[in-house]
C-alpha positions in Angstrom: 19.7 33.7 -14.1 20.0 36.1 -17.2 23.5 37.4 -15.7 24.8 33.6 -15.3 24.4 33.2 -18.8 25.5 36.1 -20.2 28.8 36.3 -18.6 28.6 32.0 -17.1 29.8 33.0 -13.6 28.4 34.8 -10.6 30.2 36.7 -8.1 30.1 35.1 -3.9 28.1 38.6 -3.4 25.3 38.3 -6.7 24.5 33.8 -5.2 24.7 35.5 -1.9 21.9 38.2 -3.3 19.9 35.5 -5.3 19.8 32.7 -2.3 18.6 35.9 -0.2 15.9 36.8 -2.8 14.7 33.2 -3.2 14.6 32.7 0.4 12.2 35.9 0.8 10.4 34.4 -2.0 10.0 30.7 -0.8 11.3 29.4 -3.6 14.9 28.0 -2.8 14.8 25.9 0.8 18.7 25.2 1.2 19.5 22.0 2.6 23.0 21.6 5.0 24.3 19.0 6.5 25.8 18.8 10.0 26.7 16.9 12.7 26.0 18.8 16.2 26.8 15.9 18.5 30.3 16.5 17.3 30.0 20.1 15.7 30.7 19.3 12.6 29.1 21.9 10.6 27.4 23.9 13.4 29.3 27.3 13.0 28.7 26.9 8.8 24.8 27.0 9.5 24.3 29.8 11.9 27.0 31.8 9.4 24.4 31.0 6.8 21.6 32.4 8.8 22.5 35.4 10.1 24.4 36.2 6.3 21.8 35.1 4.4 18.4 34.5 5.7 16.1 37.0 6.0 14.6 38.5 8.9 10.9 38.4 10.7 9.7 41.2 9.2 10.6 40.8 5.8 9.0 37.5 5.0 5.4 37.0 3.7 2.5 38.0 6.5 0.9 35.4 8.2 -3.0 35.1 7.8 -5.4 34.0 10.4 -8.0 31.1 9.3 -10.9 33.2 8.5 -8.6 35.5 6.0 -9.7 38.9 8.0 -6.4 39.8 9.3 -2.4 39.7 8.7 0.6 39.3 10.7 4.0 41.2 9.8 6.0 39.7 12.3 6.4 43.9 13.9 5.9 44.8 17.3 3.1 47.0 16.9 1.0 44.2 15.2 -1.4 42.8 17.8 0.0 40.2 20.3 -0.3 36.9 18.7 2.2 33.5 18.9 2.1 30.3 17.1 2.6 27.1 19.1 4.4 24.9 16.1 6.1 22.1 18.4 5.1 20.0 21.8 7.7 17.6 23.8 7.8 16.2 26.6 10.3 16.2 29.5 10.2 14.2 32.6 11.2 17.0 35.0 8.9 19.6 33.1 6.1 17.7 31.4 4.9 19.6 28.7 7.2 22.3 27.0 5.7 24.1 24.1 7.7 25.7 21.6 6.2 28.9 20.1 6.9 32.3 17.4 5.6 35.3 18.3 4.3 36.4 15.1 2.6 40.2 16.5 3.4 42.7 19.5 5.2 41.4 22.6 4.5 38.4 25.5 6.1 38.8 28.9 6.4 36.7 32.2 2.8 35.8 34.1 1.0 37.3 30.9 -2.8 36.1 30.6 -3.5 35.2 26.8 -6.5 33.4 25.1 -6.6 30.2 23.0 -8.4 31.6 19.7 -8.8 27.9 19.3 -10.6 26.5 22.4 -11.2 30.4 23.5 -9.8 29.5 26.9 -7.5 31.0 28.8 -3.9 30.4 29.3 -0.8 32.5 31.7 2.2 32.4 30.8 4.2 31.6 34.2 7.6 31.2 32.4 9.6 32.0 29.0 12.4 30.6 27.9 14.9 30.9 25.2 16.1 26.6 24.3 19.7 26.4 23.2 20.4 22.8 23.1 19.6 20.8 26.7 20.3 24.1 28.3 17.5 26.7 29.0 17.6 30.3 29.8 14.7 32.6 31.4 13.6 35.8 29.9 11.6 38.4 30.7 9.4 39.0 28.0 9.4 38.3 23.7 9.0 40.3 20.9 7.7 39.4 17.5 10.3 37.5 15.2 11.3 36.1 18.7 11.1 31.9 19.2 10.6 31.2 22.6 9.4 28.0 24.9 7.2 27.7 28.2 5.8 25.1 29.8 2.3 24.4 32.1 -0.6 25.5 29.7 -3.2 24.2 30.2 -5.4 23.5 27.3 -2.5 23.9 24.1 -1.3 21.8 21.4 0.5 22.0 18.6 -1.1 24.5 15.3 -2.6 26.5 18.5 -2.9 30.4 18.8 -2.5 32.2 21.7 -3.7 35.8 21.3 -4.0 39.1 24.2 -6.7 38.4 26.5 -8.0 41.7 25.3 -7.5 41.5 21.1 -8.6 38.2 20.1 -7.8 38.1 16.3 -8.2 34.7 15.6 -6.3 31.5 15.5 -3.5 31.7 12.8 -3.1 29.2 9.5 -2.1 25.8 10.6 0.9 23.6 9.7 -1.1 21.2 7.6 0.5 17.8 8.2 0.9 15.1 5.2 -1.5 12.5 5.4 -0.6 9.4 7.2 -0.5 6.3 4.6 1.2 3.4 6.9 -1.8 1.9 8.8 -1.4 -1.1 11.1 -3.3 -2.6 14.3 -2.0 -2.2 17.5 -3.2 -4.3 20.3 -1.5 -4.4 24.4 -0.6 -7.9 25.0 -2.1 -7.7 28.5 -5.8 -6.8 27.6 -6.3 -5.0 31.1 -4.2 -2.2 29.4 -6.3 -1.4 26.2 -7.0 2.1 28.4 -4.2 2.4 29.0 -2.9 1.8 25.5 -4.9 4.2 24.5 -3.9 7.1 27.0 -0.2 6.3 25.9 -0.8 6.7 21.9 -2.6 10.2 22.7 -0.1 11.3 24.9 2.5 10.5 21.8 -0.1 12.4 19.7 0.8 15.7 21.6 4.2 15.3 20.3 3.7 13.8 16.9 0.4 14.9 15.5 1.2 12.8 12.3 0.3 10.0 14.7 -3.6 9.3 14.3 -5.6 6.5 16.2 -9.4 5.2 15.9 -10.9 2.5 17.2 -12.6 0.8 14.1 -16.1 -0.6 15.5 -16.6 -2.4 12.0 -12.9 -4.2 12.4 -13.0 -4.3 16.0 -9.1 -3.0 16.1 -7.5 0.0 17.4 -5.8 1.1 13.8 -2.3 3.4 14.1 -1.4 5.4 11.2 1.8 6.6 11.0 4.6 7.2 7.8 5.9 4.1 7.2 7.3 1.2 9.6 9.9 2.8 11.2 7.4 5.5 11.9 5.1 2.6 13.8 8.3 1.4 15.6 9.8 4.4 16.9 6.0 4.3 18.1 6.2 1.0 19.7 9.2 1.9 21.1 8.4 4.5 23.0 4.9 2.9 24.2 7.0 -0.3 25.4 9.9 1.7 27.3 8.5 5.2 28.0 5.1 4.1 29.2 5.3 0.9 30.3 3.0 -0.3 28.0 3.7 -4.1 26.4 2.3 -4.0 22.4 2.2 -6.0 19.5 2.1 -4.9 16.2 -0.7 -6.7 13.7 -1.5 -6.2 9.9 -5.1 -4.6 10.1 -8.0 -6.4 8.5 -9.6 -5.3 5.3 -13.0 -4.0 5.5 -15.4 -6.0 3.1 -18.7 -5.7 2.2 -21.1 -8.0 1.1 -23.8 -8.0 -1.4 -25.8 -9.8 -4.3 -26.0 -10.9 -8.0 -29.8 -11.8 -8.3 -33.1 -12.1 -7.0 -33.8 -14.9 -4.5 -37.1 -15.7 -2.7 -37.5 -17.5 1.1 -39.8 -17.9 3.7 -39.3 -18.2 7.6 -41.7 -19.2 10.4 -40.5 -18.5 13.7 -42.4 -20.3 16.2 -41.7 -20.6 19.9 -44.3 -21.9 22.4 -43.3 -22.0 26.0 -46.7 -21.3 28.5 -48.9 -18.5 28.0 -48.2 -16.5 24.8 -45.7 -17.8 22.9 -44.3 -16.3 19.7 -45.2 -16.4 16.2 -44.1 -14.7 12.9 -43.6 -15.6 9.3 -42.1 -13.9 6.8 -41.6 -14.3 2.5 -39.7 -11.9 0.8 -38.3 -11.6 -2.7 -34.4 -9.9 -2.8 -32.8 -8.5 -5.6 -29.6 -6.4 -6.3 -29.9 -2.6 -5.8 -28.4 -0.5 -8.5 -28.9 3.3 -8.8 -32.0 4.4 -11.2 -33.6 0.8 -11.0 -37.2 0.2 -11.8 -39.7 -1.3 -9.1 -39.8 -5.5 -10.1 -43.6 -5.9 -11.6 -43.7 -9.4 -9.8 -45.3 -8.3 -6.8 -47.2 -4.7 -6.5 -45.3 -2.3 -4.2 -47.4 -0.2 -1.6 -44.8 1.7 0.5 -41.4 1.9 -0.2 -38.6 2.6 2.1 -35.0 4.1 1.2 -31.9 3.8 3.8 -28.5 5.3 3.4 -26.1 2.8 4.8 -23.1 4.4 7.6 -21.2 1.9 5.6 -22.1 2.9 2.2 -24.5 1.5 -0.6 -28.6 1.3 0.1 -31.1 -0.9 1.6 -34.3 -0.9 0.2 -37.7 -1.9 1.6 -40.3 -2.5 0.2 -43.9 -3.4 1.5 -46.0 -5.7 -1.2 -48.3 -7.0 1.5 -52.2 -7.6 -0.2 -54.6 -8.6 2.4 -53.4 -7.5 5.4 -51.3 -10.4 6.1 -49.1 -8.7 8.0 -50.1 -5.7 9.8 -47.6 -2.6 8.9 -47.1 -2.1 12.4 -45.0 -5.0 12.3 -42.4 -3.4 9.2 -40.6 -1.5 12.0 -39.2 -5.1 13.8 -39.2 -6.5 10.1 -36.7 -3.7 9.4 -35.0 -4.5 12.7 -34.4 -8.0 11.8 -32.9 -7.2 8.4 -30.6 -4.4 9.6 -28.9 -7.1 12.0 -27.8 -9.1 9.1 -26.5 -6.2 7.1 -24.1 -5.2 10.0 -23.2 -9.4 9.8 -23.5 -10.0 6.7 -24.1 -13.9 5.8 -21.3 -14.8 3.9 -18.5 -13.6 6.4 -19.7 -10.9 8.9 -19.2 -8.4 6.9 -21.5 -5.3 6.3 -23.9 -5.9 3.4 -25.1 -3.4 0.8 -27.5 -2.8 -2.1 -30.4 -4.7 -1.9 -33.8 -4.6 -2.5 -35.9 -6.4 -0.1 -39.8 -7.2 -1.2 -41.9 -8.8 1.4 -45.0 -10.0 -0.3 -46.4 -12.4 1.9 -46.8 -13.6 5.9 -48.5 -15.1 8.6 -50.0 -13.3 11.9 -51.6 -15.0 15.1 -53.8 -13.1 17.0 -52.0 -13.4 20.2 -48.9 -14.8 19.7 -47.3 -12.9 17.4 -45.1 -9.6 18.3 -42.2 -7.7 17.3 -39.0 -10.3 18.2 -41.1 -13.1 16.6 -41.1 -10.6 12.9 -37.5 -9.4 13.8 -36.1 -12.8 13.8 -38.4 -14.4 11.0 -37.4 -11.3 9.1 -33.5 -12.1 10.0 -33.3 -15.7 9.2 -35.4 -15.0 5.7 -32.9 -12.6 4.5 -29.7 -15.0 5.7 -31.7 -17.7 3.6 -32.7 -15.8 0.4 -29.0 -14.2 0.5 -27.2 -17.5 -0.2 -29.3 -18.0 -2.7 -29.0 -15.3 -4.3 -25.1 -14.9 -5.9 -23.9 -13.8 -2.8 -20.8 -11.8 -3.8 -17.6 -10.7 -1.7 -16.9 -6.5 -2.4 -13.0 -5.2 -1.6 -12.1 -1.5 -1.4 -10.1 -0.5 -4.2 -7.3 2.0 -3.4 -6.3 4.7 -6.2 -2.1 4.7 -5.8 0.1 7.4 -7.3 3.9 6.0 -6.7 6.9 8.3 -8.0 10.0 6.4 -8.2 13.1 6.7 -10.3 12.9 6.2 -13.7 15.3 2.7 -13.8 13.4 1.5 -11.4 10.0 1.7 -12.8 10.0 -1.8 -14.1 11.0 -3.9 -10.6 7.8 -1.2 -9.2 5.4 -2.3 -12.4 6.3 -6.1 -11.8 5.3 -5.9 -7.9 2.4 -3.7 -8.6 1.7 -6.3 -10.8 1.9 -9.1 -8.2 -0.7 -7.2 -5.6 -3.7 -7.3 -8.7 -3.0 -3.6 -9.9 -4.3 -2.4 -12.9 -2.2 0.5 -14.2 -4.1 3.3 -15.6 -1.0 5.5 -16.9 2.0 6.8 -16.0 4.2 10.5 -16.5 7.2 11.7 -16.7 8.9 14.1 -14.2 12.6 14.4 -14.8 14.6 11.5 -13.7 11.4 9.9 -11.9 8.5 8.6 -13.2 5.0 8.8 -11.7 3.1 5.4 -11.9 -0.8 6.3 -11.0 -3.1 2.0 -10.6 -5.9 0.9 -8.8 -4.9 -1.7 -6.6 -6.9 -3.8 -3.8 -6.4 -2.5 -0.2 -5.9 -6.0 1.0 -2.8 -6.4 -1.2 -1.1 -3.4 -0.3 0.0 -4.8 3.0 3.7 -3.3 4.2 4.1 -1.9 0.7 5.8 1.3 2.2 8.2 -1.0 3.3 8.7 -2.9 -0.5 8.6 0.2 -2.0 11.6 1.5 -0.2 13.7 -1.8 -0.6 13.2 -1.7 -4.4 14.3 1.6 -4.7 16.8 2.2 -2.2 14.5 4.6 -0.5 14.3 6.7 -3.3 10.2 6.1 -4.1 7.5 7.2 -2.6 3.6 6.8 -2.5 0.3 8.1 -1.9 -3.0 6.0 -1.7 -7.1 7.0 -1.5 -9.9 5.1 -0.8 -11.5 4.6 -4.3 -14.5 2.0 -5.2 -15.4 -1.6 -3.6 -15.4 -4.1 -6.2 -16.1 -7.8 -6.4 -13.0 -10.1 -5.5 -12.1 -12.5 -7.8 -13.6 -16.1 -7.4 -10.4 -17.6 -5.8 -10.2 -15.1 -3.1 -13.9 -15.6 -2.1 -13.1 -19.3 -1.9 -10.3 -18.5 0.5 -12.1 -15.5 2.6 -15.2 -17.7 3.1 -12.8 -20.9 4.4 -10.6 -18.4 6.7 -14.2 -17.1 8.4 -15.2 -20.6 8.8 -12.3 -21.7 10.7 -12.2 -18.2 12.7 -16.1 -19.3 13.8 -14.8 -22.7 14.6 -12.2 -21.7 16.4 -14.4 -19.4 18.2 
């Protein structure tokens, strides 16, 4: 850089040098352009590799996971390869594409899976040059190489000698998927079989991730952005056979309260014999971190859970008298627990809140557990309503970096989705735009993002907080729950 501005020109042999350098460096990637279908370009790219990139040996070592031991890419490192690519081929089912990163691999070689630390042979090699494929007897390090029928190998794996096991080498680490939609078969018989498809895919794109959300009751697909979900689609629809429709996932809520309520249940069912009998009156309040026992009613035993979902239910007993027997607080428990996981308002789990039961009613024979788990249940469902129940939305902390004349048409849609923008950066031509913005609203932004700005921008997005929704949205969440329960 000095020389360029000393004398403002470089010679063909000193850019040659400092691509070279920057290369063994990892500082310059070079990006060219070509056309293979039509070799346009082909013969200008493997000139620039074998002029100018560097060989195995003289990049940076490779380090295994646990930091112990190094890879030079030199045949008398210990025999180690890095699986960094799986397809899939009709006529030879899995083909996995590896670098031998240490020592030497040959045909029906047994290796180990420093990974699942099982055994795989290695019953053919290959060397891929286009469609066409070409056996070889055996690899050295700095070699890239394909074979098919492992067994128990995916992509990021490391194969290692049977006999040297040094340990699985550092992973590609993927970007995080951001695109999340819900994916449903239109024949329900083939939800399995849905399911079998999207892992298969998996093996070939692990940027593909699936759950089932239990909470939701969806099977979510995260992918890159909507093309990434279609070429998905695609392949599930004409490859596997498998009929799907694409859905915009549903937002997780949570439920909770503003202020203390009280209410009483009896449940009373009499039907031959022993019947059932159990009444309940508790006090509930909102929970909030540090809070102070209420002075209303004394508090005997006190019991903290840690909700899956997040936030805290609080139990406490304030029972004088014995009006209750404590053997009952377990089904009591039970009872409230099933209307945290369905919450009042709209099914949603519930969270924070302090439940006091001060007062009940036993019989000697007729009451049991069910008859305190359901007096317990409807109790809380009462005392909730009364008690400012409140809608909560995840908040998602979004970074967007788009160009800097676009930045306004980006503000003004943020803008439109309930963002609040906390700040903003230069970097160059771009600007990076960082806002708290509901999940619910960010809906296909990917795909908005890219139309404003000519695919120029680009996002990321966290989970971040739950906050209340604003009084409108309530007003419309609780009307669309009512109509789903009609309809249902």
């Amino acid at each position: 850089m000095e020389k360029f501005f000393e004398s403002d020109s470089l010679s063909e042999e000193e850019i040659l040098q400092g691509l070279r350098i920057g290369l063994l460096n990892r500082e310059v990637f070079p990006l060219l352009v070509s056309a293979a279908k039509r070799n346009i370009g082909s013969y200008r790219i493997l000139d620039f590799i074998s002029n100018n990139v560097p060989s195995p040996d003289q990049i940076s070592s490779r380090k295994t996971v646990d930091g112990e031991k190094e890879l030079t890419c030199k045949a008398d490192d210990p025999t180690a390869l890095f699986i960094f690519k799986t397809s899939k081929e009709h006529h030879l089912g899995e083909v996995s594409f590896f670098k031998v990163f240490g020592g030497e691999i040959s045909e029906g070689m047994d290796m180990i899976s420093s990974n699942r630390d099982t055994k795989e042979r290695f019953s053919q090699i290959m060397v891929m040059c286009g469609k066409n494929r070409e056996k070889v007897d055996k690899m050295v390090a700095g070699d890239i190489g394909a074979t098919i029928k492992l067994k128990d190998v995916k992509t990021n794996s490391t194969l290692c000698d049977a006999k040297n096991n040094i340990g699985a080498l550092e992973p590609i680490v993927f970007p995080e998927p951001f695109h999340i939609i819900a994916m449903n078969p239109v024949n329900s018989a083939d939800d399995e079989k849905m399911g079998a498809a999207i892992n298969e895919v998996n093996k070939v794109d692990p940027t593909i991730q699936v759950e089932f959300s239990r909470e939701l009751k969806q099977t979510l697909v995260k992918g890159y952005g909507d093309l990434h979900i279609k070429t998905l689609k695609w392949y599930l629809d004409n490859e596997f056979k498998v009929e799907t429709e694409i859905d915009s996932p549903k937002i997780a809520y949570r439920e909770t309260i503003t202020k203390s309520a009280k209410s009483d249940y009896r449940h009373k069912k009499q039907s031959g014999g022993s019947g059932q009998f159990g009444e309940v009156y508790m006090m509930i309040e909102p929970y909030i971190e540090g809070m102070e026992n209420q002075t209303e009613f004394p508090v005997r035993k006190q019991e903290i859970y840690d909700m899956e979902w997040g936030g805290k239910l609080v139990l406490n007993n304030c029972i004088v008298g014995g009006s209750i027997d404590v053997k009952y607080f377990p089904a009591i428990y039970k009872g409230l627990m099933e209307r945290m996981e369905q919450g009042p308002l709209t099914g949603s789990y519930a969270r924070d809140i302090v439940v006091n039961v001060y007062d009940g009613k036993m019989h000697p024979v007729d009451s049991n557990e069910i008859s305190f788990k359901l007096a317990a249940r409807h109790a809380f469902s009462a005392a909730f309503k009364q008690a400012g129940p409140k809608i909560m939305e995840p908040i998602s902390l979004v970074e967007v970096f788009v160009p800097e004349d676009k930045m306004g048409d980006t503000m003004t849609d943020l803008q439109g989705r309930r963002a609040i923008i906390e700040g903003m950066e230069g970097e160059g031509k771009y600007q990076r735009l960082k806002a708290k913005v509901p999940l619910a609203e960010m809906d296909k932004y990917a795909t908005c993002l890219s139309s404003i700005t000519s695919g120029k921008g680009e996002y990321s997005m966290i989970y971040d907080s739950y906050q209340p929704v604003p009084g409108d949205v309530q007003i419309k969440l609780l009307k669309t729950y009512e109509e789903e329960q009609e309809e249902e």
